[in-house]
KETIRO-810495 format. One line per field, with one value per atom (N, C-alpha, C): residue number from 1; atom name; x, y, z. Coordinates in pm, 1 decimal, always signed. Atoms other than C-alpha are relative to their C-alpha. Last residue first. Layout:
// residues N
nr c(NUM, ...) $
atom c(CA, ...) $
x c(X, ...) $
y c(Y, ...) $
z c(Z, ...) $
END
This chain:
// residues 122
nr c(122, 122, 122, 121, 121, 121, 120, 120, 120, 119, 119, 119, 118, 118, 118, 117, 117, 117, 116, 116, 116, 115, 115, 115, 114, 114, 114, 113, 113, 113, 112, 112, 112, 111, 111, 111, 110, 110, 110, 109, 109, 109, 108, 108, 108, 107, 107, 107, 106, 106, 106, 105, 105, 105, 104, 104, 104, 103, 103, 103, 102, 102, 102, 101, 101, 101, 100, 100, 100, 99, 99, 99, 98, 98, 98, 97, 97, 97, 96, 96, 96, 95, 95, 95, 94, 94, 94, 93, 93, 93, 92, 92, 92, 91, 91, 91, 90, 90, 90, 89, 89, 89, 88, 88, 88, 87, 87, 87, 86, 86, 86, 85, 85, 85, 84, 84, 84, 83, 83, 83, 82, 82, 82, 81, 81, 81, 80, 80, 80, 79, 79, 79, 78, 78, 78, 77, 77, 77, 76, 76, 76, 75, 75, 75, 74, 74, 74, 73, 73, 73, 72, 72, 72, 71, 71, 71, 70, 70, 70, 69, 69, 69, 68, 68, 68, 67, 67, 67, 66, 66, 66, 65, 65, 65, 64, 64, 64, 63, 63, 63, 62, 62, 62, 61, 61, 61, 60, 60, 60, 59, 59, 59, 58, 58, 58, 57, 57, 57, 56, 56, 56, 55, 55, 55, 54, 54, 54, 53, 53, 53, 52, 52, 52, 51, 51, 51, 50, 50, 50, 49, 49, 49, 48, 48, 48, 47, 47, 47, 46, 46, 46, 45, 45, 45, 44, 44, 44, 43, 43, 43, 42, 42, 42, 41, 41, 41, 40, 40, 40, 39, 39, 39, 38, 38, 38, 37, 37, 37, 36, 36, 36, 35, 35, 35, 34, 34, 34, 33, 33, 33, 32, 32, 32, 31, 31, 31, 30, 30, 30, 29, 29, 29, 28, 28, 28, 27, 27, 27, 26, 26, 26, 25, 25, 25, 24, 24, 24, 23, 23, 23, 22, 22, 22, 21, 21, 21, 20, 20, 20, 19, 19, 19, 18, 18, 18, 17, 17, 17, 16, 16, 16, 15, 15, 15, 14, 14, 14, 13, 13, 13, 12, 12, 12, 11, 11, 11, 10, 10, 10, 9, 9, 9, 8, 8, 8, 7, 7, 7, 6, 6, 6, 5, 5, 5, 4, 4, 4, 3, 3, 3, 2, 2, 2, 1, 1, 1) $
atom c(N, CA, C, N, CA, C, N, CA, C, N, CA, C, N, CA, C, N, CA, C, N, CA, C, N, CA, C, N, CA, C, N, CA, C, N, CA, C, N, CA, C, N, CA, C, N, CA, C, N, CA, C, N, CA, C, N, CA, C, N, CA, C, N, CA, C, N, CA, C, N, CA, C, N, CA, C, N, CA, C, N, CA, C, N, CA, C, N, CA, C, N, CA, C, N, CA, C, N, CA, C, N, CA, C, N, CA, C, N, CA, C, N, CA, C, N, CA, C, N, CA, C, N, CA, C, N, CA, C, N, CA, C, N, CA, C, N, CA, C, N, CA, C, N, CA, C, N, CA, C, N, CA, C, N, CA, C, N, CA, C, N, CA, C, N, CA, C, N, CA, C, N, CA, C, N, CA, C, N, CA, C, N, CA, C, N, CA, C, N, CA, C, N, CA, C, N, CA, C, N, CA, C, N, CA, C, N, CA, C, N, CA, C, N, CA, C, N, CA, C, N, CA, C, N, CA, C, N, CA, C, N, CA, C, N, CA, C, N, CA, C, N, CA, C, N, CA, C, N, CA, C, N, CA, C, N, CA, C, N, CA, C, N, CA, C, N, CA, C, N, CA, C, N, CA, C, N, CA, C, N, CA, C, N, CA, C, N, CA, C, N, CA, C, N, CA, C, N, CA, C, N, CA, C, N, CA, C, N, CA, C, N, CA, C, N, CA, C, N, CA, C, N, CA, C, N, CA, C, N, CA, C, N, CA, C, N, CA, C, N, CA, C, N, CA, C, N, CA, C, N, CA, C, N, CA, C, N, CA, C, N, CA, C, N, CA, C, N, CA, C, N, CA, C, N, CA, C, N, CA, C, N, CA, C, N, CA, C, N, CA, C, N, CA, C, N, CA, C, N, CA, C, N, CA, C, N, CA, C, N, CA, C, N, CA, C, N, CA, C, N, CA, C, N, CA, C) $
x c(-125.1, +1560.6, +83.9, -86.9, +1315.9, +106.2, -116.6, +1192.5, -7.6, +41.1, +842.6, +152.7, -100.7, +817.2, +35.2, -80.9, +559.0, +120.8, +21.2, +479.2, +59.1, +119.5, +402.6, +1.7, +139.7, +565.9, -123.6, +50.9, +889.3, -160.9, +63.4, +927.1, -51.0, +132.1, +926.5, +3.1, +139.7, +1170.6, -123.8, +54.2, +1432.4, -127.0, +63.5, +1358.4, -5.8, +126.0, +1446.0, -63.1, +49.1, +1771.4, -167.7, +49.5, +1861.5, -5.1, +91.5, +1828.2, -50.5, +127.8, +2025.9, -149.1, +75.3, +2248.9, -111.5, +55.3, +2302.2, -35.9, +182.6, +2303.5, -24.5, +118.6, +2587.5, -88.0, +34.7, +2778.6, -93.9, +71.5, +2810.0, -52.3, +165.0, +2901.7, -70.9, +45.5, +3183.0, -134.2, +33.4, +3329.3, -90.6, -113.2, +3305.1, -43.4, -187.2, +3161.3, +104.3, -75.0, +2796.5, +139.3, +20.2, +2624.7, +64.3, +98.9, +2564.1, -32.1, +73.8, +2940.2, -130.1, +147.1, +3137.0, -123.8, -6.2, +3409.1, -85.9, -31.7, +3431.8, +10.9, +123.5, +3190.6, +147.1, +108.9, +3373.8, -65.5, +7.4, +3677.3, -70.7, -52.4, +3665.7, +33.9, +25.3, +3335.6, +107.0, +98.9, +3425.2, -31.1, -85.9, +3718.9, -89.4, -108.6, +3523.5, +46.4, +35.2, +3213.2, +103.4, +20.9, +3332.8, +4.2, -143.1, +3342.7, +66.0, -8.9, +2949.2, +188.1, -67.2, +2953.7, +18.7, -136.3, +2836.3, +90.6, -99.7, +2558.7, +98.3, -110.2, +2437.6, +89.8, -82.1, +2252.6, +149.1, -9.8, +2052.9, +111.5, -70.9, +1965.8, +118.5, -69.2, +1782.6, +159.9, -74.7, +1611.7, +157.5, -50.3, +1447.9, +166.4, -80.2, +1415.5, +43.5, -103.6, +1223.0, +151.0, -79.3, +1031.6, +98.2, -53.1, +937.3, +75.1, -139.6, +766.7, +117.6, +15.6, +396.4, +210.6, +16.1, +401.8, +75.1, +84.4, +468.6, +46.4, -23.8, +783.9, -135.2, +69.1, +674.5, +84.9, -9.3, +945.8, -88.0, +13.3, +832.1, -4.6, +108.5, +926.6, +18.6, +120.8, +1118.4, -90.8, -33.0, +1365.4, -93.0, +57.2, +1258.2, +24.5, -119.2, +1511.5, -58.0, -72.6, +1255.4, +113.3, -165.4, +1060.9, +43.7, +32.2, +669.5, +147.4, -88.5, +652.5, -46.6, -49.6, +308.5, +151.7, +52.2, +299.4, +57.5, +40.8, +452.6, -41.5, +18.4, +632.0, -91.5, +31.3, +616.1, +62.6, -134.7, +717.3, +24.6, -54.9, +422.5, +119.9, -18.4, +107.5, +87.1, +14.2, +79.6, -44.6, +139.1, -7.1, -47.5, +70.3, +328.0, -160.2, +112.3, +482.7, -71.9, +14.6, +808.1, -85.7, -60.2, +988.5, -103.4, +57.6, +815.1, -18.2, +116.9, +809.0, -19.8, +69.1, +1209.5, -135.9, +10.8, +1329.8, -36.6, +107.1, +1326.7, +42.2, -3.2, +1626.4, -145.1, -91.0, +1685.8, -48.7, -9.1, +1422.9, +120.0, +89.2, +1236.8, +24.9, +47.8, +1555.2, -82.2, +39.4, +1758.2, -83.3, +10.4, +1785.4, -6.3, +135.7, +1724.5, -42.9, +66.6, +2035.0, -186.2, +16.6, +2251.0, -132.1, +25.6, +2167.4, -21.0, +99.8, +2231.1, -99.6, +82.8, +2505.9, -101.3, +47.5, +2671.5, -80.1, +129.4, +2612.4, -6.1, +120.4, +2751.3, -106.7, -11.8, +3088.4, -179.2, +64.6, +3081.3, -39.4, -87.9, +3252.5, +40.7, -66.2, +2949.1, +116.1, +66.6, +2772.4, +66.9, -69.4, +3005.4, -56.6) $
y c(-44.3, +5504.7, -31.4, -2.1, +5299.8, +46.4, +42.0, +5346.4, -23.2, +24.4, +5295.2, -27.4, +96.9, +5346.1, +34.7, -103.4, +5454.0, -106.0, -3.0, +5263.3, +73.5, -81.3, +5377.4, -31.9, +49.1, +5049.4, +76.1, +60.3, +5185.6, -61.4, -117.9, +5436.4, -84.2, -50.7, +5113.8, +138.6, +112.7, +4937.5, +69.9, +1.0, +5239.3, -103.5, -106.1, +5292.6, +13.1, -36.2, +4965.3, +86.2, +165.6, +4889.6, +37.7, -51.8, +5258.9, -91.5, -97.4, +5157.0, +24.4, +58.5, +4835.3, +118.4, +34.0, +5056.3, -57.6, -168.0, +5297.1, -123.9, -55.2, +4980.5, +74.9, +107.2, +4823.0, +37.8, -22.2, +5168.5, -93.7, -129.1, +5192.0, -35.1, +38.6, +4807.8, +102.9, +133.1, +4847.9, +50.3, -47.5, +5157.2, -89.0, +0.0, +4981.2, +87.2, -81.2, +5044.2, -27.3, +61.7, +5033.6, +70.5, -56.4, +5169.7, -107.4, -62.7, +5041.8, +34.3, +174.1, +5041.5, +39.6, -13.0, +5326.9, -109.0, +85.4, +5176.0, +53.2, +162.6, +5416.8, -55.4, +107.1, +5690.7, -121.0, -73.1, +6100.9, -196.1, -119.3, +6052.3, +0.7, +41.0, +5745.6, +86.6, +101.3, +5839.7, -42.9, -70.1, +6202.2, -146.4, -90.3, +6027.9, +5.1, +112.7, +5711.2, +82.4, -13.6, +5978.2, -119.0, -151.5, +6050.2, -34.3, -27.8, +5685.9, +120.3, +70.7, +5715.3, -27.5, -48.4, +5979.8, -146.2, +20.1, +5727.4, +107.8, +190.0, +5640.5, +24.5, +58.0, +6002.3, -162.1, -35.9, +6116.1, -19.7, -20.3, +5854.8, +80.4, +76.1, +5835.2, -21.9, -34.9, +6135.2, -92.3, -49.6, +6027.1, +79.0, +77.1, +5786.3, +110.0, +63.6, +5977.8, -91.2, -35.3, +6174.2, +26.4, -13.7, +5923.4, +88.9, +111.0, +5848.8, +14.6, -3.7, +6141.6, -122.2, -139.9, +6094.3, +72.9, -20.8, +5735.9, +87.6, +52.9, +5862.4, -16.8, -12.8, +5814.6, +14.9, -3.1, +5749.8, +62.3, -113.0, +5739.1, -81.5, +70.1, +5482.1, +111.8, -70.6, +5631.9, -66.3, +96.7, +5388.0, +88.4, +124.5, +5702.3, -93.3, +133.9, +6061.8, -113.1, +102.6, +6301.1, -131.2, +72.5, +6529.4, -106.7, -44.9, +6602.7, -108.5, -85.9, +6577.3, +74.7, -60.0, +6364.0, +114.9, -132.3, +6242.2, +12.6, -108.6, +5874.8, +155.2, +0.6, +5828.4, -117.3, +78.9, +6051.0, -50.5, +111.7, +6200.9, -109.9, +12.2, +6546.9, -138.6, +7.8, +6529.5, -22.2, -62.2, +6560.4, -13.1, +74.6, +6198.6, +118.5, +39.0, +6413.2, -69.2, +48.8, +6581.3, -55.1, +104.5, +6851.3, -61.5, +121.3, +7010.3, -115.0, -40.0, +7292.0, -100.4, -152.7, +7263.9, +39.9, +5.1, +6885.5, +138.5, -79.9, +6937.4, +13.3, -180.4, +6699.5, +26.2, -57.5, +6285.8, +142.4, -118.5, +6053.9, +70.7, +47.9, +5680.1, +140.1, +157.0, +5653.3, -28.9, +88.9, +5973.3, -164.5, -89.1, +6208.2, -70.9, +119.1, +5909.3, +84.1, +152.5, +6040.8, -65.8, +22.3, +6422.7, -178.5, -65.9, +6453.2, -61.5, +124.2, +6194.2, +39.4, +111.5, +6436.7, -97.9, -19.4, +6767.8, -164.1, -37.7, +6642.2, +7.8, +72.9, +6540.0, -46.8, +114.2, +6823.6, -111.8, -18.1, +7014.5, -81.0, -128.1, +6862.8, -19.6, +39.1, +6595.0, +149.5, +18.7, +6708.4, -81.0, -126.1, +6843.7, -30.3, -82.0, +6551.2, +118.0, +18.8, +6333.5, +90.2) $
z c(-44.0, +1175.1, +137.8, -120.6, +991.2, +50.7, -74.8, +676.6, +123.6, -146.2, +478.6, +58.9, -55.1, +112.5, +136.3, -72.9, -145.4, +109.4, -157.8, -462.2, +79.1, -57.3, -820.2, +165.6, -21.6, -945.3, +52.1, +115.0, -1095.8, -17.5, +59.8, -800.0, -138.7, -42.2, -563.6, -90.1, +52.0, -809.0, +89.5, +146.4, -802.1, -19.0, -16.1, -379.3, -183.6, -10.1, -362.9, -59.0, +124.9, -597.9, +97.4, +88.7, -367.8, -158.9, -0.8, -47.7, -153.5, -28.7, -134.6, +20.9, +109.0, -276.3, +17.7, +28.7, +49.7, -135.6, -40.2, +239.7, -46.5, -7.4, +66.0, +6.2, +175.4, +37.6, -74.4, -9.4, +425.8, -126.7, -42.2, +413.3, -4.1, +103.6, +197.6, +51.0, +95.3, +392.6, -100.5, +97.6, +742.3, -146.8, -12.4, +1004.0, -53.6, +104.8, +924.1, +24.5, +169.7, +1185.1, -51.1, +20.5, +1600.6, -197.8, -24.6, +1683.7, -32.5, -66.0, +1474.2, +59.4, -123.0, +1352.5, +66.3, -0.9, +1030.0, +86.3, -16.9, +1067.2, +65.5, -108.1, +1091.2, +14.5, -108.7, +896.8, +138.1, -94.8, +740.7, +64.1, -60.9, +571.3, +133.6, -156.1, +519.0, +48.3, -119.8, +278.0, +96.7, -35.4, +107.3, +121.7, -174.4, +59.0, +69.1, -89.4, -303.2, +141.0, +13.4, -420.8, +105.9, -129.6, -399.1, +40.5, -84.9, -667.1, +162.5, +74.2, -953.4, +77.5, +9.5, -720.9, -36.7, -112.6, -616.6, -14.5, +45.2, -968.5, +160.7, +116.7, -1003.0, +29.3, +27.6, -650.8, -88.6, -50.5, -657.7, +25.5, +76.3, -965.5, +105.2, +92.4, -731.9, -96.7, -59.2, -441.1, -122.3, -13.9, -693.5, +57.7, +156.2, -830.6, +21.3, +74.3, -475.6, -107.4, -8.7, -370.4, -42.8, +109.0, -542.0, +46.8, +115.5, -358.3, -61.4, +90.8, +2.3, -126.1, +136.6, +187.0, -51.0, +151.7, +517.3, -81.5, +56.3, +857.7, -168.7, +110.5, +1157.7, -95.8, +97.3, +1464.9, -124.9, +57.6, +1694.9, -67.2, +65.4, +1823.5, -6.3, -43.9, +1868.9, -42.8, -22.8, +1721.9, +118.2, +152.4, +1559.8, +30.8, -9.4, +1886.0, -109.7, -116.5, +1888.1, +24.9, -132.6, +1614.6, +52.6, -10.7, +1431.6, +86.2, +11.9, +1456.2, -37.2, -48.5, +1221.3, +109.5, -90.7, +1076.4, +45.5, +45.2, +737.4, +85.0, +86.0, +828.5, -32.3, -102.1, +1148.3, -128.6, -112.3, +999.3, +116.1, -124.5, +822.7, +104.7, -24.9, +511.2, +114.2, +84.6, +537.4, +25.0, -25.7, +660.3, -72.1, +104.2, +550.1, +51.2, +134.4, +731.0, -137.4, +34.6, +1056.0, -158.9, +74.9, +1014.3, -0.1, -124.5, +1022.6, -59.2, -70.5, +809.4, +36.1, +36.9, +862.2, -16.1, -110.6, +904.2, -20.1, -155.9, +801.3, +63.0, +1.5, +491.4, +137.4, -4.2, +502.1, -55.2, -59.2, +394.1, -8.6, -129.9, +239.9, +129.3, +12.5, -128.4, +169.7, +25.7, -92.4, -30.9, -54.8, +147.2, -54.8, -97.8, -76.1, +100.8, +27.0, -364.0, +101.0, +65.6, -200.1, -45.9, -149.0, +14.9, -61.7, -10.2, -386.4, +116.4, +51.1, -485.1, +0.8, +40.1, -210.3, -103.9, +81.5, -151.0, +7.8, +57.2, +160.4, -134.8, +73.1, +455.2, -112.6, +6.5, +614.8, -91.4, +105.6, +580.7, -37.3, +123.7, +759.3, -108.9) $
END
């Protein structure tokens, strides 16, 4: 769905759930875990049960990333029923996609409010 998703708001959603469902390439972007803020370390980026960090000092800007993706959330209605909707396994419906993206992001505003980091699962 990303692809069919205008740029700023890919940009935004991109830097808002990058270490909370997916990780980037640790080539591109290693962190203190040593492994793109997997861990453990990965070995292959599409390993499943890896536990994805957030530190702290990133946070605020998952935060602000947020910020500017909420009042686009509307936006991803189309690529949504395009490429997700009924999908077994996700959120397959439009509601519920948009549920979890707030709930992500009522966290990820109170953990940047408190200086904390944050711990996904993908």
């Amino acid at each position: 769905m990303r692809l069919l998703v205008e740029a700023s708001v890919r940009e935004a959603m991109d830097t808002f759930l990058d270490r909370l469902i997916w990780d980037a390439d640790p080539a591109d972007d290693p962190a203190v875990t040593g492994g793109g803020g997997r861990v453990p370390p990965a070995t292959d980026r599409w390993v499943p049960h890896a536990v994805l960090v957030c530190p702290p000092s990133a946070v605020p800007g998952k935060a602000r990333a947020w910020e500017r993706l909420e009042p686009c959330l509307g936006k991803l209605r189309g690529p949504f029923a395009a490429e997700c909707e009924g999908w077994a396994g996700r959120p397959d419906t439009f509601e519920a996609f948009i549920a979890l993206l707030r709930e992500w992001g009522d966290v990820t505003t109170e953990a940047a409010r408190h200086g904390w980091g944050l711990v996904g699962l993908p």
